[in-house]
N, C-alpha and C positions, 0 to 999 in steps of 0.2 A: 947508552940508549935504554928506555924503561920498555921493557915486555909489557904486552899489553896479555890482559887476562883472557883464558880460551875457557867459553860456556859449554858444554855438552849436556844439550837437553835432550828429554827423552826424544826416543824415535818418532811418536807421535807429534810432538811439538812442530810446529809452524813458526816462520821467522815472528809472526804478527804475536803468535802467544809469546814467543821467549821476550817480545817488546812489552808486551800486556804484564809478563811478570816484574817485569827490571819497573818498568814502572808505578808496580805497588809497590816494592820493596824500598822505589825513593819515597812512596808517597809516605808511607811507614817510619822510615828514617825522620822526614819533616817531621811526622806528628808526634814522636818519640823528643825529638827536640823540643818542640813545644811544650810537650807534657813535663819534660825534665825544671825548663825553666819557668811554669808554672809552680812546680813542685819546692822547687828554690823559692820560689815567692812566699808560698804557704809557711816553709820550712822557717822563713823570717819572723816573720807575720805571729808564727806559734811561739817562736823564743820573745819577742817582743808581749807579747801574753802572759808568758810564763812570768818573767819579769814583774809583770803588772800584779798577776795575783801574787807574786809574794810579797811585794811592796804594800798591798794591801792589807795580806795577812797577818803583815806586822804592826799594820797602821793600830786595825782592828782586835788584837792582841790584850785581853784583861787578864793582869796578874791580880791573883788573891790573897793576901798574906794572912794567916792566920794567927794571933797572939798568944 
């Protein structure tokens, strides 16, 4: 059997705030995911760039020989 986890909020705390806080901390967690797999997008997006200008800069590339 899994122990379930024991909160001990301050003495002030009210059931309704320790609910208030558990539920920014999911809402947080969501947006951290999202942000993550956003970040994963761009991370792509950047190497696919990278790629391109040096495909470029080779395109664009003048060698000069001097005799």
């Amino acid at each position: 059997m899994t122990t379930e986890p024991v909160i001990i909020p301050p003495a002030n705390f009210t059931d309704e705030d320790v609910v208030d806080w558990m539920e920014e901390k999911l809402s947080s967690i969501k947006v951290l995911g999202e942000l993550n797999a956003r970040r994963e997008e761009l991370v792509d997006k950047l190497a696919k760039l990278d790629a391109e200008i040096d495909k470029y800069t080779l395109k664009s590339a003048i060698q000069i020989q001097s005799e």
